[in-house]
C-alpha positions in Angstrom: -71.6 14.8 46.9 -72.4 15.5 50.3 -73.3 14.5 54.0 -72.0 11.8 55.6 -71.2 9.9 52.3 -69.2 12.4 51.0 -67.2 12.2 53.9 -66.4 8.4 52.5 -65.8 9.9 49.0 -63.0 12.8 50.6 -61.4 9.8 52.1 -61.3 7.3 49.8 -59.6 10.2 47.1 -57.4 11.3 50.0 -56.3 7.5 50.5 -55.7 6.8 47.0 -53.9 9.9 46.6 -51.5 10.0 49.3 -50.7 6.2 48.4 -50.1 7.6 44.8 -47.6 10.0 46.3 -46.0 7.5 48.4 -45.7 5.1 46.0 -43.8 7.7 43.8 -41.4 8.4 46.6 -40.4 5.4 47.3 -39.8 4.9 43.7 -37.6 8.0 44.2 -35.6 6.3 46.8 -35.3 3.0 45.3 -33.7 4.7 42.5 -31.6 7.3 44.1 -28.3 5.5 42.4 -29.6 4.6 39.3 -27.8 6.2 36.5 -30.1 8.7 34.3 -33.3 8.5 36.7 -35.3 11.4 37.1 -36.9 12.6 39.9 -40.8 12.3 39.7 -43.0 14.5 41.8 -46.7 13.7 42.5 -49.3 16.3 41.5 -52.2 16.9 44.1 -54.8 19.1 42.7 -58.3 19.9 44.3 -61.8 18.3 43.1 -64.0 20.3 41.7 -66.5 21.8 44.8 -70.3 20.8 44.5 -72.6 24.4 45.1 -74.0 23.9 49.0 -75.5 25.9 51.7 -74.0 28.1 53.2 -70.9 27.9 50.2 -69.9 25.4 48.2 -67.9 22.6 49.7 -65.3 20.5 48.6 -65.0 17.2 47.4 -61.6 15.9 48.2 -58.1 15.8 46.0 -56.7 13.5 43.3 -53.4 12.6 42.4 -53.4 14.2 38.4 -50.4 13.4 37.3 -47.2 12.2 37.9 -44.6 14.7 36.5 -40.7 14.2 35.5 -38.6 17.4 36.9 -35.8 18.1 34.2 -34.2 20.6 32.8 -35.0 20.4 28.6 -32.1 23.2 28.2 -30.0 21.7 30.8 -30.5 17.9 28.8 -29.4 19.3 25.8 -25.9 21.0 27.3 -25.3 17.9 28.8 -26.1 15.8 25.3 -24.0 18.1 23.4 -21.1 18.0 25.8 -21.1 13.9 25.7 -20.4 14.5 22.1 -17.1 16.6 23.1 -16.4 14.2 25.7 -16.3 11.4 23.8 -14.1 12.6 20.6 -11.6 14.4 23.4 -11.5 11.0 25.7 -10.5 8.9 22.9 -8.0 11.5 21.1 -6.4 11.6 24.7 -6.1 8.1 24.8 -4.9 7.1 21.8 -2.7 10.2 21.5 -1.3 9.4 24.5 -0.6 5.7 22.9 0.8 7.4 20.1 3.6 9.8 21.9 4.9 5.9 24.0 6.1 5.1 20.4 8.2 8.4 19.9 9.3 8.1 24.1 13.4 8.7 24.6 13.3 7.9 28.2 13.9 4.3 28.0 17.3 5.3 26.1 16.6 3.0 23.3 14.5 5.4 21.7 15.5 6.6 17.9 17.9 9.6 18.7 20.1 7.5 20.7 20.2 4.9 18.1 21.2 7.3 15.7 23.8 9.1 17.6 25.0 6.0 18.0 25.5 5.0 14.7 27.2 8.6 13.6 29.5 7.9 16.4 30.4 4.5 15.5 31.0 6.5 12.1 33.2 8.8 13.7 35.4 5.7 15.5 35.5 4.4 11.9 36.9 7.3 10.3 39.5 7.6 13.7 40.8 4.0 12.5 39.3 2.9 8.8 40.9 -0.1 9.1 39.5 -1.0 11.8 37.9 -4.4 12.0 36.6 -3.8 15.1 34.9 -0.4 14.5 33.5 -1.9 10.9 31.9 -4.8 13.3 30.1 -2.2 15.5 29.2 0.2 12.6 27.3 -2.7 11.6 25.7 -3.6 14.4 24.8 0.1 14.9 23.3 0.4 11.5 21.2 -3.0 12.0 20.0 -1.7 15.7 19.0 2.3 14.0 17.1 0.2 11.2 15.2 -1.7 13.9 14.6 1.0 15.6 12.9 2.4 12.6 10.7 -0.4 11.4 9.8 -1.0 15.4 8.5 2.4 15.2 6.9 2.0 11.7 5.4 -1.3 13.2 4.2 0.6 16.1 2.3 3.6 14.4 0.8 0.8 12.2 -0.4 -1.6 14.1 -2.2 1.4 16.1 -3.9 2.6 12.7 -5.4 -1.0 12.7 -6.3 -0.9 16.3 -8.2 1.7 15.9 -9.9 0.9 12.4 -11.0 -2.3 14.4 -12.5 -0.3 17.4 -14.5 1.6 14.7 -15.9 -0.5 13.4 -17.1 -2.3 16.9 -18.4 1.4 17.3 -20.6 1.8 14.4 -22.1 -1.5 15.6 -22.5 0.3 19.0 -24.3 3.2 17.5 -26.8 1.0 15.7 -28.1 -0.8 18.6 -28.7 2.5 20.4 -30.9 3.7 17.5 -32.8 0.8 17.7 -33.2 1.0 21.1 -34.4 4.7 20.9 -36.5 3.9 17.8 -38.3 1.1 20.4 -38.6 3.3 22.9 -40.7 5.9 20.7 -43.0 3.5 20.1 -43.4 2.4 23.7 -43.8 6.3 25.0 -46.1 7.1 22.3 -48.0 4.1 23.1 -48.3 5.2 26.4 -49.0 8.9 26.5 -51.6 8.7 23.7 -53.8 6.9 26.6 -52.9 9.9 28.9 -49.7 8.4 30.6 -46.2 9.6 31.6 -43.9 7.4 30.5 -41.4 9.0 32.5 -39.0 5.9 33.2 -39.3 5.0 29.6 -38.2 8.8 29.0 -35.1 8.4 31.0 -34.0 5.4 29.3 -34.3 7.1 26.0 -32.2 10.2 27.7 -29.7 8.0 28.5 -29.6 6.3 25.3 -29.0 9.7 23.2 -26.7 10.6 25.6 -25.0 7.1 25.0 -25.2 7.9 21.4 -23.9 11.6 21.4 -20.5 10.1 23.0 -20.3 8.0 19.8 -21.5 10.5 17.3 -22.7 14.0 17.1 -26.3 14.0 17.0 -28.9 16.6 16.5 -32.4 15.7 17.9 -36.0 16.8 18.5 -39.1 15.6 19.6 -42.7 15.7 17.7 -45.8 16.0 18.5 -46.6 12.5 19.6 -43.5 12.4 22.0 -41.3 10.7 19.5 -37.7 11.6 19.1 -36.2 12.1 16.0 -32.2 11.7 16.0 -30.0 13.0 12.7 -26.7 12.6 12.5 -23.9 13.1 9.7 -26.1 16.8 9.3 -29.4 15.7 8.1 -29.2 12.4 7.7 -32.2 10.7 9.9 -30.7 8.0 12.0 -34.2 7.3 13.9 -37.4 8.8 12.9 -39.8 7.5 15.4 -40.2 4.1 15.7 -37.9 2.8 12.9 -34.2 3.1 12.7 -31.5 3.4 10.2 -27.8 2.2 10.3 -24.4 3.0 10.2 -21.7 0.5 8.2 -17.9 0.5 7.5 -17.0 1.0 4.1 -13.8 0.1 3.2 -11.5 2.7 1.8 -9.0 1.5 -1.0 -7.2 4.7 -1.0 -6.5 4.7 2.7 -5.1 1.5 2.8 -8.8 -0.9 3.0 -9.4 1.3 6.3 -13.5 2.1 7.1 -15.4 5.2 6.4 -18.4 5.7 8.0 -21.1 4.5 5.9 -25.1 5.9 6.2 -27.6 3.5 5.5 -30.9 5.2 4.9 -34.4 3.8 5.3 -34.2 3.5 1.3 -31.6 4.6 -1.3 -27.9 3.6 -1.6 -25.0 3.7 1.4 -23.5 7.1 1.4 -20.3 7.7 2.4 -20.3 10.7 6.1 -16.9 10.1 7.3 -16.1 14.2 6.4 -19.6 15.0 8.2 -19.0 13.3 11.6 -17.3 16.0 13.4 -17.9 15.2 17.3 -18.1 11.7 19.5 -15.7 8.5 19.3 -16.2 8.1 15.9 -14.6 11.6 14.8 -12.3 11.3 17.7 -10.9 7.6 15.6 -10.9 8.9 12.5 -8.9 11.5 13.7 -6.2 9.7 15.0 -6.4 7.1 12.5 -6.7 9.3 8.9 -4.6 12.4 10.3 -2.7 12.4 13.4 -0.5 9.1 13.2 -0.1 9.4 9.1 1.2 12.4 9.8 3.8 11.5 12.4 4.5 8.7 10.5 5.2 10.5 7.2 8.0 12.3 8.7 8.8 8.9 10.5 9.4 7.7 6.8 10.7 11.0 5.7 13.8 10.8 8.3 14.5 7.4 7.6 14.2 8.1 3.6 17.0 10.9 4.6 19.1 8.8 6.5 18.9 6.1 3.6 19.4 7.7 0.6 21.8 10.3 2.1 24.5 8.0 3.8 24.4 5.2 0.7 24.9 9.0 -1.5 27.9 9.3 0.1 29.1 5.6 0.4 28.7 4.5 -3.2 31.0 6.9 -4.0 33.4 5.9 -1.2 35.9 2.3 -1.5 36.4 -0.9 0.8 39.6 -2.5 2.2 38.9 -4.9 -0.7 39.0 -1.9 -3.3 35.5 -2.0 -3.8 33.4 0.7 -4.8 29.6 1.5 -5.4 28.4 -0.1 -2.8 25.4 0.8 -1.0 25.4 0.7 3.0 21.2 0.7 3.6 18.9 -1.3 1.9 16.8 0.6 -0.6 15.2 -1.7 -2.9 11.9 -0.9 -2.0 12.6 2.9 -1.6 12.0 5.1 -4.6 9.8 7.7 -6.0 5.9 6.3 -6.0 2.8 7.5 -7.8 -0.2 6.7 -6.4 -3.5 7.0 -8.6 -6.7 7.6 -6.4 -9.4 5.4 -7.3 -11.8 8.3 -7.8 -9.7 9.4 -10.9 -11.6 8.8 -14.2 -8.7 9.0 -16.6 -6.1 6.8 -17.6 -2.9 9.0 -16.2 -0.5 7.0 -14.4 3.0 6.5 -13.7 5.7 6.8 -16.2 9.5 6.4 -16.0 10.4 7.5 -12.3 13.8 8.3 -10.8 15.2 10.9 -8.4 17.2 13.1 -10.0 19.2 14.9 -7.5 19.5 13.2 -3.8 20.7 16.4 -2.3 18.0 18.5 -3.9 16.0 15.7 -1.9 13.0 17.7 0.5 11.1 14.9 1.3 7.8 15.9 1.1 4.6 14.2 -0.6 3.5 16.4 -3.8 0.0 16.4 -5.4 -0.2 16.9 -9.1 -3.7 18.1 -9.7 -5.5 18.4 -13.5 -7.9 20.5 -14.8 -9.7 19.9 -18.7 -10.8 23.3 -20.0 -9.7 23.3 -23.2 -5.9 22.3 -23.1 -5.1 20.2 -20.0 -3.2 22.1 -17.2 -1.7 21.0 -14.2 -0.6 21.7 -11.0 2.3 20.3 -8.3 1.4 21.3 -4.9 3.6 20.7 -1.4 1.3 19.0 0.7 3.4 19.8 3.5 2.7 23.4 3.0 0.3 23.7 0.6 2.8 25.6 -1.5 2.4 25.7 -5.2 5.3 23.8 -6.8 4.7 24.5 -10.5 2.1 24.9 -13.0 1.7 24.7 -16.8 0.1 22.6 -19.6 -0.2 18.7 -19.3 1.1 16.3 -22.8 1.0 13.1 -23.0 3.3 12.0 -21.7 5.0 14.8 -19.7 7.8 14.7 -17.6 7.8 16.8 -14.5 11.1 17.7 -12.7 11.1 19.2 -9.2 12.8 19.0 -6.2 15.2 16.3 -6.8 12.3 14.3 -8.5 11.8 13.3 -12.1 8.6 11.6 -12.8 6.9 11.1 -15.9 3.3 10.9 -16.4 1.5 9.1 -19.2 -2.3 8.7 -20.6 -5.1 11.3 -20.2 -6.3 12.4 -17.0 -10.2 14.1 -16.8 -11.1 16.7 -14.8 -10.2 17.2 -11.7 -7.9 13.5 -11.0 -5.2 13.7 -8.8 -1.9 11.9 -8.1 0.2 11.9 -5.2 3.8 11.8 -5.5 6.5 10.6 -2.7 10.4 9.5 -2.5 9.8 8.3 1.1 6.8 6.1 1.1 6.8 3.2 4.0 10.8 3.7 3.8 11.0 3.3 8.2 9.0 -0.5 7.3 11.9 -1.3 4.4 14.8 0.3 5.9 17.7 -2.1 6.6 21.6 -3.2 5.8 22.3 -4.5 2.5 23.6 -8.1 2.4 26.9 -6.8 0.6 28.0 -4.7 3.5 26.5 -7.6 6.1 28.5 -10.5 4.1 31.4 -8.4 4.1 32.1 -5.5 6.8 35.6 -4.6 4.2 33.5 -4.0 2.2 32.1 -0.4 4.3 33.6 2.3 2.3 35.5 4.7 4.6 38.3 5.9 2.2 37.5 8.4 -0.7 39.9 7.2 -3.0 41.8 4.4 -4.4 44.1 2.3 -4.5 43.5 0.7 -1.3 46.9 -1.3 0.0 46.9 -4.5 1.7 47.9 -2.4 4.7 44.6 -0.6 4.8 42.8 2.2 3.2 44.6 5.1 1.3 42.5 7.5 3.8 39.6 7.9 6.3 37.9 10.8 3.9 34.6 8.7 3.0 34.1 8.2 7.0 34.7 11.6 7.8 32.0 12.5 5.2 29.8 9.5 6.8 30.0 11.0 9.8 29.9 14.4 9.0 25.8 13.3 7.6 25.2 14.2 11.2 25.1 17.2 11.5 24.8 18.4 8.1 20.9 20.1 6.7 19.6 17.9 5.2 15.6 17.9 5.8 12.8 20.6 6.0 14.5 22.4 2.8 17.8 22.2 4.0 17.3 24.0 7.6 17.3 20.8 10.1 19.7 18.3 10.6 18.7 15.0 11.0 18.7 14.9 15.0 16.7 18.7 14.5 14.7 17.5 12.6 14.0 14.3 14.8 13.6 16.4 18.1 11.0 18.6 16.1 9.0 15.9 15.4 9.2 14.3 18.8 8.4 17.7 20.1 5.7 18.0 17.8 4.2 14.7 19.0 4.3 15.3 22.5 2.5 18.7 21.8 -0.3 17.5 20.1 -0.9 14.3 22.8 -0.2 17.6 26.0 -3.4 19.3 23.8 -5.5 16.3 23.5 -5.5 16.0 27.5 -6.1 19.7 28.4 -9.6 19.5 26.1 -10.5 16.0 27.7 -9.7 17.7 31.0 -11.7 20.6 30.2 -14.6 18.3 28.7 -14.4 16.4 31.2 -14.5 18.8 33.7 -18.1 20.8 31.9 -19.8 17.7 31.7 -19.3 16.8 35.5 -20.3 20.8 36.0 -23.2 19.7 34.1 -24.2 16.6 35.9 -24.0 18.5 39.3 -26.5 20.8 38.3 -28.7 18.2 36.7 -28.4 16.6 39.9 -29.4 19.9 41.8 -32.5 19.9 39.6 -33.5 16.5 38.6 -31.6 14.1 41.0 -33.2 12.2 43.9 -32.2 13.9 47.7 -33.0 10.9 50.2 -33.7 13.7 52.9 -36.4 15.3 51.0 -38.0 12.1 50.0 -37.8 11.2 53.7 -39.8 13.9 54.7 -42.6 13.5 51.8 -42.6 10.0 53.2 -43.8 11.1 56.7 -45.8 13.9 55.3 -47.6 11.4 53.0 -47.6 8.9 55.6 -49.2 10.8 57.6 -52.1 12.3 55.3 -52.9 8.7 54.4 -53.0 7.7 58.1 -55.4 10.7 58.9 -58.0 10.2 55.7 -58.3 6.5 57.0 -59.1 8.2 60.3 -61.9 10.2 58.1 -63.1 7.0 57.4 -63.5 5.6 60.7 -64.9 9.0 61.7 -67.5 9.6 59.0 -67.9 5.4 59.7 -69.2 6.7 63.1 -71.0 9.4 61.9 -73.3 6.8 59.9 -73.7 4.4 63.1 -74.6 7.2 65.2 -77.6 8.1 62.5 -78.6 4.6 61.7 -79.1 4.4 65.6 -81.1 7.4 65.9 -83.7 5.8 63.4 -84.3 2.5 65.2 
């Protein structure tokens, strides 16, 4: 290519080019807000030069491609902080939901209600005949027990919430695999014929990233520009352009809660709730399977406490009608409870259960674990320590006694089955005034001993012991009181919902670090894009003054030949 037509051909490229670029830059612009968008950069290279005389001379540019400008490392910090992000954001929420329940600053909160209802104990025990203070002990115990089940309520209805949000999140996280499993095929498509899919790139960024705030994801591209996203460890949630699925599975031993279910391409749902350790999903179970049951264990652990201690004491005490062996709190429902996991393959179950000893009473939940190897062993373990209890060899059936507990087990457990073993299961949902005590307020034991006159009681000693309850050890192994042992857990609470904000702060605070820089590297600056515009402009307004020029050229030849 040379002479005056190669002066049209060096135009025409340069033309085509420089719109190329401009094109590009204003696509820059048009997207300088849109979330996720790269910045694209147009790549001029030079023709190859055709040998001449006196040199060779060149032929003119073309636009070869249009390249993304991103960070690969800097994508990947940014996907594996969304999958920080989004575990700390919801912990912090829901924690945060979680410590309103246990908030005193309202002054209706639990410690006041039972301060309360020790002090209308300690009016009682000032004037035991009292109908007056009998009236308000009542009312006192009814507004404590309230307090209690509104709590109990509380925690549970939260546990639901959130079983309910998971679920609507696994949903979430399969419609971004199929979205990334369509954009694979699309970008494939594409680049196999030479293009860039660059826009169809970003989307796919910011689906994954989408996806790591849900779940922790591990992924990697092949050969063909397909990305290939596992999750749960190894499991392949998209491999190119087909997707698999997550599912709720419903849990009978945690109350028909979900686990997080893998459905793969082929085979049988799998059960990954253990191996989903970052995003909202392990951020919900969290909360849900751990953080709540546990404050609401020792929820039902202080109102189990309050329960079985103060009717301990009253059954023993008498009425102003002479009555005796009544019970102030309603514990029908309260008791010791075995509960067999649905994993177990044997036939042990509960036996003949009782409590044995209320004062030897440390409200904790016990797992009796068995092993087969030769004779049957077993062993009791404090869950709330992980303390062994006691050990020896399992008959059938065999009574085990510990820690104010008797419980019997019968049948034959295999190999490794479980129980689980509690006095205070659900007792803050049952808790509650017995209808002898409500029919009847003489019938509220404050004296310690009979007879009891038609003047009033013989003495005030029950009361004083009612009252005393107080501030008597009674929980964590006989070290807290009940008000201790409240404040600790309270405390405890507050803690743990102080924690989950600092990480979402300091999550939070990386990822927007993160998103600067990405922005620094790959985001669109509307000054620099300005001045490619006028630089382009004006390259594409000179090589159609090349044409013009080189249009001349030709007129001036054709005229020299006529």
């Amino acid at each position: 290519m040379s002479g005056i037509s190669g002066l049209f051909d060096i135009a025409r490229l340069a033309i085509s080019a420089n719109r190329a670029a401009l094109q590009v830059t204003g696509n820059n612009i048009a997207n300088v807000n849109t979330p996720g968008y790269t910045r694209q950069r147009t790549v001029l290279a030079t023709n190859r030069p055709v040998n001449g005389n006196p040199g060779q001379i060149g032929t003119g540019v073309n636009a070869s491609e249009i390249a993304r400008i991103y960070d690969k490392y800097l994508e990947f910090q940014i996907t594996t902080q969304k999958e920080y992000r989004g575990k700390s954001e919801i912990l912090s929420s829901l924690l945060g939901r979680m410590e309103e329940t246990f908030n005193e600053s309202s002054g209706a909160g639990l410690n006041k209600a039972v301060s309360d209802f020790f002090a209308a104990s300690s009016d009682l025990a000032a004037d035991p005949a009292s109908s007056a203070a009998r009236t308000v002990l009542l009312g006192r115990g009814q507004t404590l027990a309230n307090v209690f089940n509104r709590m109990y309520g509380d925690l549970t209805d939260q546990r639901r919430d959130i079983d309910r949000e998971l679920r609507n999140t696994l949903t979430q996280v399969n419609n971004l695999a199929g979205d990334i499993a369509d954009l694979n095929d699309k970008i494939a498509a594409a680049e196999l014929v030479g293009q860039n899919a660059n826009d169809l790139r970003d989307q796919r960024q910011v689906s994954l990233n989408e996806l790591a705030g849900y779940v922790d994801v591990n992924a990697f591209e092949d050969s063909i520009g397909m990305l290939n996203v596992f999750v749960g460890g190894d499991r392949p949630l998209v491999l190119g352009k087909n997707a698999a699925s997550l599912t709720a599975v419903d849990n009978a031993d945690n109350g028909g809660f979900a686990d997080i279910g893998y459905v793969p391409f082929a085979g049988s749902t799998t059960t990954i709730t253990s191996a989903v350790r970052q995003g909202k999903l392990a951020g919900l179970v969290q909360a849900r399977d751990t953080d709540i049951p546990d404050a609401l264990d020792r929820l039902n652990a202080l109102a189990a406490a309050v329960t079985y201690r103060f009717n301990d004491i009253h059954d023993g005490g008498y009425g102003l009608d002479g009555s005796t062996g009544n019970e102030f709190f309603n514990d029908a429902n309260l008791g010791v409870s075995v509960t067999v996991p649905s994993t177990n393959t044997g036939t042990a179950a509960a036996g003949t259960l009782s409590i044995a000893s209320v004062n030897a009473l440390e409200y904790h939940r016990y797992r009796i674990s068995f092993a087969v190897s030769g004779p049957t062993t077993y062993t009791i373990t404090d869950l709330a320590d992980s303390t062994t209890v006691a050990t020896g060899t399992y008959t059938n059936p065999t009574t085990f006694a510990f820690n104010g507990l008797s419980v019997q087990i019968a049948g034959v457990p295999a190999d490794g089955d479980t129980l689980e073993v509690s006095a205070h299961k659900d007792a803050a949902q049952y808790m509650g005034l017995t209808s002898t005590v409500l029919n009847d307020r003489n019938k509220i034991a404050a004296a310690g001993s009979n007879p009891v006159t038609t003047t009033g009681p013989s003495d005030n000693d029950n009361a004083l012991l009612l009252a005393a309850l107080k501030d008597t050890k009674i929980l964590t192994g006989g070290t807290e009181t009940l008000s201790a042992y409240y404040s600790s857990l309270t405390a405890d609470v507050g803690s743990t919902a102080a924690q989950g904000k600092r990480d979402d702060d300091f999550y939070r605070l990386t990822l927007e670090q993160l998103d600067n820089r990405r922005e620094s590297v790959s985001g669109v600056s509307l000054d620099e894009e300005s001045a490619n515009l006028i630089k382009f402009q004006r390259a594409f307004e000179a090589a159609a003054k090349l044409v013009q020029t080189a249009d001349d050229l030709l007129q001036t030849v054709l005229n020299l030949k006529r």
